[in-house]
C-alpha positions as CSV (number, residue, x, y, z in Angstrom):
1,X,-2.2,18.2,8.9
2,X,1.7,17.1,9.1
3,X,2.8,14.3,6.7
4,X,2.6,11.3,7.9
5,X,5.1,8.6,7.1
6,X,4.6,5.2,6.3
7,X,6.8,2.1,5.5
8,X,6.6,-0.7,2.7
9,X,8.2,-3.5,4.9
10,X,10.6,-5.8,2.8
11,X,8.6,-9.5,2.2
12,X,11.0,-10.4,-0.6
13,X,9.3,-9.1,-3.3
14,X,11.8,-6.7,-4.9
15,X,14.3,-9.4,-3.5
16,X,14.8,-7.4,-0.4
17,X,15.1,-10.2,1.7
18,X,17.2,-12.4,-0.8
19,X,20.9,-11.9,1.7
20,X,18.8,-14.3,4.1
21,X,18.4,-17.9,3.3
22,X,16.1,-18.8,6.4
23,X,13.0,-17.7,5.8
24,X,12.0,-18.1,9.7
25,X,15.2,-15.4,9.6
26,X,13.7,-13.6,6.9
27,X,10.4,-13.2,8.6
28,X,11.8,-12.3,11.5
29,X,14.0,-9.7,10.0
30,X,10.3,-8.0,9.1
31,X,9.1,-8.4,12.4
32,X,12.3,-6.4,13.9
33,X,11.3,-3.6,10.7
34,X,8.2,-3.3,11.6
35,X,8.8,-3.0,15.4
36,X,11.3,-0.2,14.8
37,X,8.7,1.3,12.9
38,X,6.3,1.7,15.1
39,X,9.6,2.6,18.1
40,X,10.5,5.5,15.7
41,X,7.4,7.2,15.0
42,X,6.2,5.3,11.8
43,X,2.4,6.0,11.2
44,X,1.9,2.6,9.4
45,X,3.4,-0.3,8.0
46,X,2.4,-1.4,4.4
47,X,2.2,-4.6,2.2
48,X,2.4,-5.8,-1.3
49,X,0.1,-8.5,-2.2
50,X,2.6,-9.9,-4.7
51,X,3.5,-13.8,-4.7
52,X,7.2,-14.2,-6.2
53,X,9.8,-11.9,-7.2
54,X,10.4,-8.4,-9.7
55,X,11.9,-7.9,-11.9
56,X,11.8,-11.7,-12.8
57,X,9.8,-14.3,-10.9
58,X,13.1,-16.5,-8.6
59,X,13.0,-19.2,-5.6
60,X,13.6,-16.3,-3.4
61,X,11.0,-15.7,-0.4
62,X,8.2,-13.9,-1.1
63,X,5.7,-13.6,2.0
64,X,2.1,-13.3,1.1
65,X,0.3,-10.6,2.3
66,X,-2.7,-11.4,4.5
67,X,-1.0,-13.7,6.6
68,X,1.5,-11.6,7.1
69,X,0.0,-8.6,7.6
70,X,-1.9,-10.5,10.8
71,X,1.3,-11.8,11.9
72,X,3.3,-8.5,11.8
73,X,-0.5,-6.5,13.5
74,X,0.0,-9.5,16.7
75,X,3.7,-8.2,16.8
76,X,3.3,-4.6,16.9
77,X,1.1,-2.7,19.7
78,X,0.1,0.9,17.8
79,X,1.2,1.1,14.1
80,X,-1.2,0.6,11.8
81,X,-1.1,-1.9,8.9
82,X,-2.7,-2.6,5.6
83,X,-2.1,-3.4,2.1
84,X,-0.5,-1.7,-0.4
85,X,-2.5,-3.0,-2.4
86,X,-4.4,-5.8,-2.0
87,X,-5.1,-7.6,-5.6
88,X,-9.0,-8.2,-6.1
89,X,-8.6,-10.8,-8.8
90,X,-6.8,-13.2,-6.2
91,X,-9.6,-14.0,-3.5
92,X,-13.4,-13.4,-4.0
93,X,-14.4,-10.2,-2.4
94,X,-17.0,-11.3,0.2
95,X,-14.1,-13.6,1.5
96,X,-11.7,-10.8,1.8
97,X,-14.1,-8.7,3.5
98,X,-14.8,-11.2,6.4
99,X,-10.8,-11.4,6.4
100,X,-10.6,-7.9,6.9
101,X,-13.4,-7.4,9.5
102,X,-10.9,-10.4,11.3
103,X,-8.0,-8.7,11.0
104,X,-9.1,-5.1,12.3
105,X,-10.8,-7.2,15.4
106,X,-7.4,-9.3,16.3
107,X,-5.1,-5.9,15.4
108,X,-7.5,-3.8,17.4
109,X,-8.8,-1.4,15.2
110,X,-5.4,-1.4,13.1
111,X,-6.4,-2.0,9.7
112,X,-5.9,0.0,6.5
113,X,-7.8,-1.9,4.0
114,X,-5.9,-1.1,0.3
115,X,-7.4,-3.1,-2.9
116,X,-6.7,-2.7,-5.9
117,X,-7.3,-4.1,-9.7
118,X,-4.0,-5.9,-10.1
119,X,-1.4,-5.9,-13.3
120,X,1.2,-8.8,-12.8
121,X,0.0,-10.7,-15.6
122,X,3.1,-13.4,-15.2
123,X,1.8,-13.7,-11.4
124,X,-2.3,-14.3,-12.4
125,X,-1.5,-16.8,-15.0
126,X,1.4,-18.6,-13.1
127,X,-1.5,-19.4,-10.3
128,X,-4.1,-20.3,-12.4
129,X,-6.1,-17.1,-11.6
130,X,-7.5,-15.8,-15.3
131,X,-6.1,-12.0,-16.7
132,X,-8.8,-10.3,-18.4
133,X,-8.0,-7.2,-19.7
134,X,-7.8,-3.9,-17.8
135,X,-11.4,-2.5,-18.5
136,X,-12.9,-5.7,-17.8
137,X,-10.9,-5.8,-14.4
138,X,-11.8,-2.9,-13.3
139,X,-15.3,-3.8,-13.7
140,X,-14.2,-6.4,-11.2
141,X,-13.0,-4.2,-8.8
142,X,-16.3,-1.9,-9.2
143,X,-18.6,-4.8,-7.8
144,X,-15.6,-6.1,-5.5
145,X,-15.6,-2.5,-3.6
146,X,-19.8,-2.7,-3.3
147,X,-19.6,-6.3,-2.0
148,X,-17.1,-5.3,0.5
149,X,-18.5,-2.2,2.0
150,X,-22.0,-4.4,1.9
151,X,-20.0,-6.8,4.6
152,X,-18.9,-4.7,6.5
153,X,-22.1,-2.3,7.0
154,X,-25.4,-4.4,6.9
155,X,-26.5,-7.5,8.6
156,X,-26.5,-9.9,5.6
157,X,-24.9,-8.4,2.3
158,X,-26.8,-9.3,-1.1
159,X,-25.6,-8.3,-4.7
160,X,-26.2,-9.8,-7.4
161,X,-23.6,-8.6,-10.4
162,X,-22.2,-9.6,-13.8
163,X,-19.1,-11.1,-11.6
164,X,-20.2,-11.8,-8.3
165,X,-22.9,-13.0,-6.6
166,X,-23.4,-12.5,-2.5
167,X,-26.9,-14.3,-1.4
168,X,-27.3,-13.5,2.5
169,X,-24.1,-13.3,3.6
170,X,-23.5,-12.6,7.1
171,X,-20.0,-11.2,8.1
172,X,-19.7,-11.5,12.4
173,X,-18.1,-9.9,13.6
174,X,-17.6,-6.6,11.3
175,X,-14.3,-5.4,12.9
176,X,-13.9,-2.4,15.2
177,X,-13.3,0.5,13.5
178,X,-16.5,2.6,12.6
179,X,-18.5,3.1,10.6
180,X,-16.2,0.6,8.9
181,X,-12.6,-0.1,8.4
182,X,-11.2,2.5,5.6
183,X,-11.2,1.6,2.3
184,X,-8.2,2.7,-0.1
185,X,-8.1,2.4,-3.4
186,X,-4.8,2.2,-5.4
187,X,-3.9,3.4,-8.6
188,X,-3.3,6.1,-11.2
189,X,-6.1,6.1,-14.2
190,X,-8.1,8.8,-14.3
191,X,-11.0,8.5,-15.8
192,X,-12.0,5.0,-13.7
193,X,-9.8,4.2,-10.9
194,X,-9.6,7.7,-9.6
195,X,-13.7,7.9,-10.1
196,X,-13.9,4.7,-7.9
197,X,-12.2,6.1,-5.2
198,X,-14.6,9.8,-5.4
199,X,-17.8,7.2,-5.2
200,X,-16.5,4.4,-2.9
201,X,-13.3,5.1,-1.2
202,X,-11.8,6.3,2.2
203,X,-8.5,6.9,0.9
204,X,-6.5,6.5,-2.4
205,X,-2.7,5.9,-3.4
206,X,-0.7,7.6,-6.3
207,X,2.5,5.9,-6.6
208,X,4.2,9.3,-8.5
209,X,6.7,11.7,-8.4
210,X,5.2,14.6,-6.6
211,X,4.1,16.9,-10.5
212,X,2.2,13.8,-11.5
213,X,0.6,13.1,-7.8
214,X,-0.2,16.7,-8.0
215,X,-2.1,16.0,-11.2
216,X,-4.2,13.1,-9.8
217,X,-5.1,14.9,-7.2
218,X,-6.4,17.5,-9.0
219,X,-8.6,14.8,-11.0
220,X,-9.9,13.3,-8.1
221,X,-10.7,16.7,-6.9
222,X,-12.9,16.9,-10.0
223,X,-14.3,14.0,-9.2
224,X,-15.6,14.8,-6.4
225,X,-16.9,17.8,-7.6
226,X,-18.9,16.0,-10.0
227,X,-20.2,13.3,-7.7
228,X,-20.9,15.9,-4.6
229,X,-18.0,14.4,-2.4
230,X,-15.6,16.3,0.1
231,X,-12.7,16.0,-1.2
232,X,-10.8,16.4,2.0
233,X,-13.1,13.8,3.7
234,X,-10.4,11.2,0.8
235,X,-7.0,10.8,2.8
236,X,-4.3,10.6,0.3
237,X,-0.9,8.5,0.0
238,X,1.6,8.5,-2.0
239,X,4.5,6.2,-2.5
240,X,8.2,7.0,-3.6
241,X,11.6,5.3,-2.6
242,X,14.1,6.4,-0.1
243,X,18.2,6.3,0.6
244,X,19.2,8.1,2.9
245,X,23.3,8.8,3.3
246,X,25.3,11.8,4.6
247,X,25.5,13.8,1.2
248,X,23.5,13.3,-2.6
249,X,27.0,12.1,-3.8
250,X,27.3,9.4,-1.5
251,X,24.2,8.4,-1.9
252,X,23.9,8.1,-5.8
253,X,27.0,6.2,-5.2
254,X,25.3,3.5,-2.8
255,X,23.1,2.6,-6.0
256,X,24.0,0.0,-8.1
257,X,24.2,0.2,-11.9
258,X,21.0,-2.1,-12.2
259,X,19.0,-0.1,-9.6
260,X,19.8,3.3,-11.4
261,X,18.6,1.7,-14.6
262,X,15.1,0.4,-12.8
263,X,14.8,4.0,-11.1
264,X,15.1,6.0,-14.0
265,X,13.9,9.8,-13.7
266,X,12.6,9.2,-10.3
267,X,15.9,9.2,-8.7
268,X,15.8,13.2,-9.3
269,X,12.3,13.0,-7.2
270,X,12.5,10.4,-4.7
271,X,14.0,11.0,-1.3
272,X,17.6,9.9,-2.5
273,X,20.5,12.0,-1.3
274,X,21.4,13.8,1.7
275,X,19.1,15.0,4.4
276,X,18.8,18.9,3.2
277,X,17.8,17.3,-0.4
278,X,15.4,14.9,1.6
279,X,13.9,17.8,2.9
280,X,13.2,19.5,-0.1
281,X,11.7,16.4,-1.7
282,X,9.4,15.6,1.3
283,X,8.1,19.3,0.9
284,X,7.6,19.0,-2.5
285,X,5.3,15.9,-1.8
286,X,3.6,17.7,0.7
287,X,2.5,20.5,-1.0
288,X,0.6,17.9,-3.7
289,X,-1.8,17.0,-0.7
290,X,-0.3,14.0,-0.1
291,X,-1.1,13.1,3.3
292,X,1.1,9.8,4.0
293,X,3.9,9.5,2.5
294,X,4.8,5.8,1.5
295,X,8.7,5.0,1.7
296,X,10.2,2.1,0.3
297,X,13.8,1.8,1.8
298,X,16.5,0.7,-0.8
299,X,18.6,-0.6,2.1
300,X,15.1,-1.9,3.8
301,X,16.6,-4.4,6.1
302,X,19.1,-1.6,7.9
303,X,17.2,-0.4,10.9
304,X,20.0,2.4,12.1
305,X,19.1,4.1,8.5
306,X,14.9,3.6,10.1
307,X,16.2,5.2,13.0
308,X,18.1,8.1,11.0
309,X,15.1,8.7,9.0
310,X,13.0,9.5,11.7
311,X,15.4,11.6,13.8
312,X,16.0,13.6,10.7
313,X,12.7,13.9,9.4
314,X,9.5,12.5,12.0
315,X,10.6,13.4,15.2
């Protein structure tokens, strides 16, 4: 299939939105991103569920996620939008499933569901959620998925776990995708994560520079294997960053000492440079399998560089 392209909207939380100190100005800025999106030839639009500010927490706007994400599906038409990804320690799973079915229904069969385990152990703590440690939330996230697909696929869901208990729970109406609204699972460890998405999952997400994405793939492959799934039947994302300028000079040149610093080694694999080194880097993602390919714009709010993008490389 060709690559698809999707787009990690600025929300605030990598203080993308921090040049605009009215946040009805701010969200609106996202509404204009995402409408371009979907103009150009985006495929989706994509979330963080994240509620203040890397690399240190600030008073700049962060948007949170599920309201947002409704908000932006009422103000586009075909692009479809989900989380990337949705943090299963913050809101009890059957809850987040009826949200879900809501969402799909009101975006009209929109929805990429994305969940994840979480990480941000400042962000847990700072709202009073608890951090247990990453086996233990993982567990989690094991009973979260069954619970889930349980609302979305019988008449009245029951399980009864060492987390979470669902007694009866009808979920009206289910949303409109079928059999159910695709499931993604985010993240990189193979012997769990990448397990949970062969058993449970419609779709995954790698956030890697194309060599490593290449190597979870090839572990969820195995997974499959072992477990009797069609590996193909997974569809599979990966997410990188993008600056786009009229030559690799220029554009190493639009980064900022700080940015460099954050970016490390990826800035040799991400789509920074000009549009023949672009190129290169999108094939190189391409021939890991990756099927979507997530872009987080440096310069997120400039919708002429959207429209670049995709004359260059979509259309």
């Amino acid at each position: 299939m060709t690559l698809q392209f999707g787009l990690l909207v600025p929300q605030g939380w990598t203080m993308d939105l921090a040049e605009i100190s009215d946040p009805v100005q701010a969200y609106e800025t996202m509404t204009s991103i995402a409408q371009t999106a979907e103009e150009v030839g985006f495929d989706a639009i994509w979330l963080v569920d994240h509620f203040h500010t890397i690399p240190e927490p600030s008073q700049e706007v962060t948007f949170e996620s599920w309201t947002t994400t409704a908000a932006l599906a009422r103000d586009t038409k075909t692009i479809r939008v989900g989380q990337m990804v949705t943090c299963n320690g913050y809101r009890n799973p059957a809850l987040l499933a009826k949200m879900a079915s809501t969402l799909d229904v009101l975006s009209h069969g929109r929805l990429n569901f994305g969940i994840g385990a979480g990480w941000y152990e400042h962000e847990f703590r700072a709202y009073g959620y608890e951090f247990p440690d990453g086996p233990e939330r993982l567990r989690q996230l094991r009973e979260a998925v069954q619970i889930i697909l349980a609302m979305w696929t019988q008449d009245e869901a029951n399980f009864e776990g060492s987390y979470y208990h669902v007694r009866g729970a009808i979920n009206q109406p289910k949303g409109v995708q079928k059999p159910h609204i695709p499931l993604l699972i985010g993240g990189d460890g193979e012997k769990v994560t990448l397990k949970l998405v062969a058993q449970y999952a419609d779709a995954c997400n790698v956030a890697e520079d194309p060599a490593s994405a290449k190597q979870k793939f090839d572990v969820l492959k195995r997974h499959c294997e072992a477990l009797g799934r069609d590996y193909e039947s997974i569809f599979r994302t990966t997410t990188t960053f993008c600056l786009l300028a009229d030559s690799d000079k220029e554009a190493l040149a639009l980064l900022t000492p700080e940015r460099k610093a954050r970016l490390g080694e990826t800035v040799n694999t991400a789509l920074i440079g000009g549009p023949a080194t672009i190129r290169q880097r999108i094939a190189a993602y391409e021939e890991t399998g990756t099927q979507q390919l997530l872009l987080r714009f440096i310069d997120g709010t400039n919708l002429e560089t959207l429209r670049r993008f995709a004359q260059e490389f979509i259309r």
